[in-house]
C-alpha positions as CSV (number, residue, x, y, z in Angstrom):
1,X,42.8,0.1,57.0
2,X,45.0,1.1,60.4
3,X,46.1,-1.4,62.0
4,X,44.4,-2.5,65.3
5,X,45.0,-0.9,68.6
6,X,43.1,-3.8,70.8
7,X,40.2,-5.7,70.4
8,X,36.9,-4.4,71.7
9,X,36.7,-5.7,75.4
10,X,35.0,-8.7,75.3
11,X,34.6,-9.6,79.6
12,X,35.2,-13.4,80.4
13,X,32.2,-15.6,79.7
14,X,32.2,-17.8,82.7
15,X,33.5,-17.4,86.2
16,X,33.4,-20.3,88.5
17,X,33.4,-18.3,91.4
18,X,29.8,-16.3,91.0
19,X,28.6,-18.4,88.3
20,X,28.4,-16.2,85.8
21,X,26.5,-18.1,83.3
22,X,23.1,-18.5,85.4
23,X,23.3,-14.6,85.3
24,X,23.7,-14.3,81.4
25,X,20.7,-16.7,81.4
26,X,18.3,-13.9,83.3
27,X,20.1,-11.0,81.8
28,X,20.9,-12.2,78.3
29,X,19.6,-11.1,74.6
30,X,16.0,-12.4,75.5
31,X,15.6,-13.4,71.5
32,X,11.8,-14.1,72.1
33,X,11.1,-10.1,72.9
34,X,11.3,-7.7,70.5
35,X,13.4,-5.0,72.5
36,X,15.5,-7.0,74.9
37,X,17.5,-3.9,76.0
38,X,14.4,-2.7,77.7
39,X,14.6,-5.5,79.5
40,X,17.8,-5.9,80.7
41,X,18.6,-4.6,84.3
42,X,19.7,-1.2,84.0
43,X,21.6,-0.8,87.6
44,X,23.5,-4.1,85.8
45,X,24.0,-2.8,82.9
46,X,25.8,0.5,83.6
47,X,28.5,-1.1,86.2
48,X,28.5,-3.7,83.4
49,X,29.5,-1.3,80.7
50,X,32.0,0.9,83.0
51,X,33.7,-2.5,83.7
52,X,34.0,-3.2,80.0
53,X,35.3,0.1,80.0
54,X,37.9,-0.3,82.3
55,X,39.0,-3.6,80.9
56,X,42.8,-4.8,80.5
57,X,45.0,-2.1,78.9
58,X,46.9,-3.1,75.5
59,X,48.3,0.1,74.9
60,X,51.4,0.1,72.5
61,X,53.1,3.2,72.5
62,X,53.4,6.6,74.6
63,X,50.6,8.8,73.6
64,X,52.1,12.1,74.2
65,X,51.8,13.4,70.6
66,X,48.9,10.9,70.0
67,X,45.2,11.9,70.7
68,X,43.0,8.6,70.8
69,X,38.8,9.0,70.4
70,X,36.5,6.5,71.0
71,X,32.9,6.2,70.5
72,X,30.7,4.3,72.7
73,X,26.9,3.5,72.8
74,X,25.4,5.0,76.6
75,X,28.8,3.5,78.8
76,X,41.2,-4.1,88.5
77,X,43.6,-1.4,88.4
78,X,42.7,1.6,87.3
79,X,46.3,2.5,86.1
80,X,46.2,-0.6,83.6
81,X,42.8,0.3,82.3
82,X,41.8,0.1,78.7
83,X,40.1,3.7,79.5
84,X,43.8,4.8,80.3
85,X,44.4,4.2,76.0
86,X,41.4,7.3,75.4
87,X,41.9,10.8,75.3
88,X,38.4,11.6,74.0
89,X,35.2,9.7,74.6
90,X,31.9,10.5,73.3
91,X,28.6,8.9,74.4
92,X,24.9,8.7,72.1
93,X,22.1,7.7,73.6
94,X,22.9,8.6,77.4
95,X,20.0,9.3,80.4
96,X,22.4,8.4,83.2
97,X,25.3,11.5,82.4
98,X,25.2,11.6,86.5
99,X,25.9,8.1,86.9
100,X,29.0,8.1,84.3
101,X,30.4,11.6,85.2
102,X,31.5,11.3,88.9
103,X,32.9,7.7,88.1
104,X,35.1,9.7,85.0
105,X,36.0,12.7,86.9
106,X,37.9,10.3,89.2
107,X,39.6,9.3,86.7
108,X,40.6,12.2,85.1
109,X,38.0,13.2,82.7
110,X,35.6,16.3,82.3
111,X,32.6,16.2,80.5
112,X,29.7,18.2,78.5
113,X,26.2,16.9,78.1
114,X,23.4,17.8,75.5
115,X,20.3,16.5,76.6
116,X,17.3,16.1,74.1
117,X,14.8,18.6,74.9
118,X,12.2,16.5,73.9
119,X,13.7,12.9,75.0
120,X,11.1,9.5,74.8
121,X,12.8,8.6,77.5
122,X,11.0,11.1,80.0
123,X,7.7,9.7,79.3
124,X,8.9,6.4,80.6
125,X,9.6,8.3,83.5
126,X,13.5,8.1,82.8
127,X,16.0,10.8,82.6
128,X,16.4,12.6,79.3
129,X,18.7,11.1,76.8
130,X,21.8,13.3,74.9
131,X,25.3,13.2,74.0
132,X,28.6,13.5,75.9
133,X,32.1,14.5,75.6
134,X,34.5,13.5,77.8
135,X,38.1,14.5,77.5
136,X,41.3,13.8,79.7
137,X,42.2,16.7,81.5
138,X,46.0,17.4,81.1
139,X,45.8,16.1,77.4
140,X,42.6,18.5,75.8
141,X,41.5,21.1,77.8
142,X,38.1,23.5,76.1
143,X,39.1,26.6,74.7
144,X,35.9,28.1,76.3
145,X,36.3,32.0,76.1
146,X,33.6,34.1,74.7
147,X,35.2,33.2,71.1
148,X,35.2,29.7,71.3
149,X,32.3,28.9,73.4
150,X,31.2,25.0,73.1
151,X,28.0,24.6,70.6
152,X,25.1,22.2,71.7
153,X,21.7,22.4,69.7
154,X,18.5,20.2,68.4
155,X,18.6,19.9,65.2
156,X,16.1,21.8,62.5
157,X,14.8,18.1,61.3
158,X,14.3,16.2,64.1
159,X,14.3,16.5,68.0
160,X,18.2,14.6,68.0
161,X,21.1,16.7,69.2
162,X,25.1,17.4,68.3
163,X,27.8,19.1,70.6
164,X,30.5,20.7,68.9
165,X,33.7,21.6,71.0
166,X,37.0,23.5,70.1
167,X,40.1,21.7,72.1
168,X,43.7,22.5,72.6
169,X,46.2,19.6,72.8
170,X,48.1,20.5,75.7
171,X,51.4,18.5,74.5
172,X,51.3,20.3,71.7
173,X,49.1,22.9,71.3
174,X,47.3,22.1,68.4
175,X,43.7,22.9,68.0
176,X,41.1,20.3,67.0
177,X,37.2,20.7,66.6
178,X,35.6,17.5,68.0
179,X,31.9,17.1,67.5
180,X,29.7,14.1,68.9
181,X,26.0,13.7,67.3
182,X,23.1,10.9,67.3
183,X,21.1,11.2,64.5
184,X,17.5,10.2,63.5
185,X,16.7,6.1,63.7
186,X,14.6,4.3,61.4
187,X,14.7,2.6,58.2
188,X,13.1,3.9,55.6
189,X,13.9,7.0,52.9
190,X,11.7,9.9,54.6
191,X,14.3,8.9,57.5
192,X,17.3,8.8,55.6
193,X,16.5,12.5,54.7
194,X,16.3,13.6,57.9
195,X,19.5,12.4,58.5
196,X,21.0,13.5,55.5
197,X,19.6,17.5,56.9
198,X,21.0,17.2,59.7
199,X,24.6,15.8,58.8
200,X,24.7,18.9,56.4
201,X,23.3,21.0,59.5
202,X,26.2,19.1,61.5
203,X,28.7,20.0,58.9
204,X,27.7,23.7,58.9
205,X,28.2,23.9,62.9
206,X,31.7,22.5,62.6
207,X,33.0,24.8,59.2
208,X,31.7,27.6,61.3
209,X,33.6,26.4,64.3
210,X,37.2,25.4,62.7
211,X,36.8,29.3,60.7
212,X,36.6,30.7,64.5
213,X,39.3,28.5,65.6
214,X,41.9,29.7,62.8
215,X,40.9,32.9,63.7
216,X,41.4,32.4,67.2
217,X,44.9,30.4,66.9
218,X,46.1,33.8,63.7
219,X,45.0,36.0,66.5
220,X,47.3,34.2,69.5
221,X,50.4,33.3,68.0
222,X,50.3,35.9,65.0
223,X,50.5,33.1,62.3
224,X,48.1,31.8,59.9
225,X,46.6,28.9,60.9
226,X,47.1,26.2,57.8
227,X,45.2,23.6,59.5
228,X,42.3,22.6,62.2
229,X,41.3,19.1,62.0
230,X,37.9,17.9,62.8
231,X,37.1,14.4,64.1
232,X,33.4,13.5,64.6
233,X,32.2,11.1,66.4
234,X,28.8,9.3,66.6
235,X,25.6,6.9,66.2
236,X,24.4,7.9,62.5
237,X,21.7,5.3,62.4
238,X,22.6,4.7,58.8
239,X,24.7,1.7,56.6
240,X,26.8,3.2,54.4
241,X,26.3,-0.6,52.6
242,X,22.3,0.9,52.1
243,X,22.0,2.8,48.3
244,X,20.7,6.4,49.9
245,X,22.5,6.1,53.4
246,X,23.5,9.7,54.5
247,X,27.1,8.6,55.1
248,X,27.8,8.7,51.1
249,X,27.0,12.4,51.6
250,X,28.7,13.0,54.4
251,X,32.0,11.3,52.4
252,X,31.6,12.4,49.0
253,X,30.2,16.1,49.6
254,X,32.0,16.8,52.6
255,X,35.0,15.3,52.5
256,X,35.3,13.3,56.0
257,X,37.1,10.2,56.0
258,X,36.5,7.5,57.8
259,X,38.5,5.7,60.7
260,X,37.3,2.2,59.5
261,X,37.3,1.0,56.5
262,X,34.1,1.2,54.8
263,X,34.6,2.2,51.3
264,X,34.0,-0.5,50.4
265,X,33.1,-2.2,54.5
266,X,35.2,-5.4,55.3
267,X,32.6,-8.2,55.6
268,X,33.7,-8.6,59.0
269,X,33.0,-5.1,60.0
270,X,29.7,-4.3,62.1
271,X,28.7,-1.9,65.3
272,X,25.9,-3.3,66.0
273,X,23.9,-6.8,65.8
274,X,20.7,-7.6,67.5
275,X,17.7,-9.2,67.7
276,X,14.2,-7.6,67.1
277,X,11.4,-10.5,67.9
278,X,12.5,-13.6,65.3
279,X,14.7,-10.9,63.0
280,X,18.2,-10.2,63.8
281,X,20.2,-7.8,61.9
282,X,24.0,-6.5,61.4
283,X,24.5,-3.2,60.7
284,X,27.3,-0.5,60.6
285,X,25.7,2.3,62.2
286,X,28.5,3.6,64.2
287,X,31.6,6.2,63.2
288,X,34.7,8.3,63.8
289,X,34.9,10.6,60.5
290,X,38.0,13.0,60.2
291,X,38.8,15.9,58.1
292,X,42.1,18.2,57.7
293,X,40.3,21.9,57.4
294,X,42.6,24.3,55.8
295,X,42.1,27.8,55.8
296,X,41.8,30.0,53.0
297,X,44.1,32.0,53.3
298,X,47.1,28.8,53.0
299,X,48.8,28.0,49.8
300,X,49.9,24.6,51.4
301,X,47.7,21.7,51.2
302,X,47.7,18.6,53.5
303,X,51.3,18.9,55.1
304,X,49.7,19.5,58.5
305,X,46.3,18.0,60.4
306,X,46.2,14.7,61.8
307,X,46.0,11.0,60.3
308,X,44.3,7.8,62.0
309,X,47.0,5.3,63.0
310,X,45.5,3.0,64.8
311,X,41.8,1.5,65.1
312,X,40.3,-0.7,67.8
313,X,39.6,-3.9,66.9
314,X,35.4,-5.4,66.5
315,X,35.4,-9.0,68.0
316,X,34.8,-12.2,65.8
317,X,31.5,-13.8,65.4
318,X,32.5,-16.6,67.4
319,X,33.0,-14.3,70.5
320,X,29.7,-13.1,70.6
321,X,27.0,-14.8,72.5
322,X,24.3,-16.6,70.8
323,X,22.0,-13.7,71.6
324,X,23.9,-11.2,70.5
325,X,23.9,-7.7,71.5
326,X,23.2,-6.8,74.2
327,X,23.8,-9.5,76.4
328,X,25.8,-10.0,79.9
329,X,29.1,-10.1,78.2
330,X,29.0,-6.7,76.6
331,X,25.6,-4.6,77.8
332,X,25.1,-2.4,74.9
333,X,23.3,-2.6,71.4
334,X,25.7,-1.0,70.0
335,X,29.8,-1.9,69.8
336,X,32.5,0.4,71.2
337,X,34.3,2.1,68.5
338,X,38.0,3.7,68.6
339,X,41.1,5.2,66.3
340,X,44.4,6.6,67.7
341,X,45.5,9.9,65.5
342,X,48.7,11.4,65.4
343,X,49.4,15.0,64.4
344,X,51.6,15.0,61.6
345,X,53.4,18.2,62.5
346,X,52.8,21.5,64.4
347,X,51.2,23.9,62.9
């Protein structure tokens, strides 16, 4: 697969100053409870997460005909941030969009939120949870006319949603369709068919989408439009390892590659590993899919779109704590994800 961009930013384990250890202790996996994410403070966790966030930069090259994405379950200098490395950043799961939005606006980012209409969370007495965009302003900006307007929806099967947005690379001025989705959890076939409807309703949104961007980009610079790449991004609550995971539909009927290489998965690949009650469980849940769409009206095939360079790294097993995820180190259940693609000419 691509080489590695960085490694997943795994924070310090101890710091002699504050003790940092004691803390993990209260806010750790909690092993013996079988949802220790409930437990975990969530005022910690969300600083906690932004500060992985913002962890040392490693960037290797200029970025000015790069576009980077990275996925990340819910969410120093600033200028040497490993934020400053993404372009795109997408966000399943999310109830605190207000919390997350100032703090990116600062640094450069606008955003669009798709809350759940009918969220578990608000029964809880929480804020509905959804999906997030974020993009660098400068870098992407939304073409958001009455042609190209941004597409947000619950799907047919299920109350989970998708965003689907057009974008213009400003340094170039190539348009990509980006889509971000969270599909149904649970294992167990009646919900592997639900998420197999609604990748194929996801995939509908997006062919619809990249046909009225090749229209859009014929229309403005009179030319045809050979090519719109799509990246999508997202929590699929599926194994591609598992015999009827929707992800072999996704690859084989739709014709999205992946980022990562899972086809066949390394062994050391995983987004997620945690502990429910005495059962803990690896799993490769999380994405970054990406397709060239050509239109058909070209006679030339794949000399144009965008190819993944560069992937972010997923930390060894012996940089994880005991407890797994989440824990103090890194607050989320699920891994942070992330490719670098560069466009391989303009179209």
């Amino acid at each position: 697969g691509p080489p590695a961009i960085a490694q997943t930013p795994f924070p310090i384990e101890k710091d002699a100053r504050t003790g940092i250890d004691s803390l993990k202790c209260v806010y750790g996996g909690f092993t013996d409870i079988p949802n220790p994410e409930i437990v975990l403070d969530f005022s910690l966790r969300r600083w906690r997460l932004l500060e992985v966030l913002l962890g040392p930069n490693q960037k290797q090259e200029d970025s000015s005909c790069n576009t980077v994405a990275t996925n990340m379950q819910s969410f120093n200098d600033i200028g040497d941030s490993t934020l400053d490395t993404f372009d795109i950043i997408a966000l399943e799961e999310i109830d605190q969009y207000g919390f997350f939005e100032p703090l990116l606006r600062t640094l450069g980012y606008t955003g669009y939120f798709a809350p759940k209409e009918f969220s578990p969370c608000v029964a809880n007495g929480w804020y509905s949870d959804g999906c997030a965009l974020f993009w660098r302003e400068g870098v992407f900006e939304l073409l958001n006319d009455h042609q190209l307007p941004p597409k947000t929806a619950t799907y047919m099967n299920g109350t989970q949603v998708f965003v689907v947005a057009t974008m213009r690379h400003c340094p170039t001025g190539n348009i990509v369709v980006f889509a971000v989705t969270h599909l149904k959890s649970g294992k167990c076939p009646q919900k592997e068919r639900i998420r197999t409807a609604q990748c194929t309703e996801l995939i509908k949104e997006v062919e619809k989408a990249t046909g009225d961007a090749a229209a859009y980009a014929k229309q403005e610079n009179d030319y045809m439009s050979t090519s719109i790449p799509v990246v999508i991004l997202g929590d699929f609550n599926s194994d591609i390892r598992e015999e009827k995971s929707c992800i072999h539909t996704m690859m084989a009927n739709q014709g999205m590659s992946s980022c990562y290489p899972i086809a066949p998965p390394d062994n050391s690949l995983f987004t997620t590993w945690k502990t429910r009650g005495r059962s803990t469980m690896q799993r490769i849940i999380d994405y970054i899919f990406y397709k060239n769409k050509h239109s058909a009206s070209t006679t030339n095939g794949d000399g144009n779109g965008v190819e993944c360079t560069h992937v972010l790294d997923i930390p060894d097993e012996n940089e994880m704590e005991p407890t797994r995820l989440p824990g103090f180190k890194y607050p989320s259940d699920h891994l942070a994800i992330g490719a670098r693609f560069k466009f391989k000419q303009k179209y």
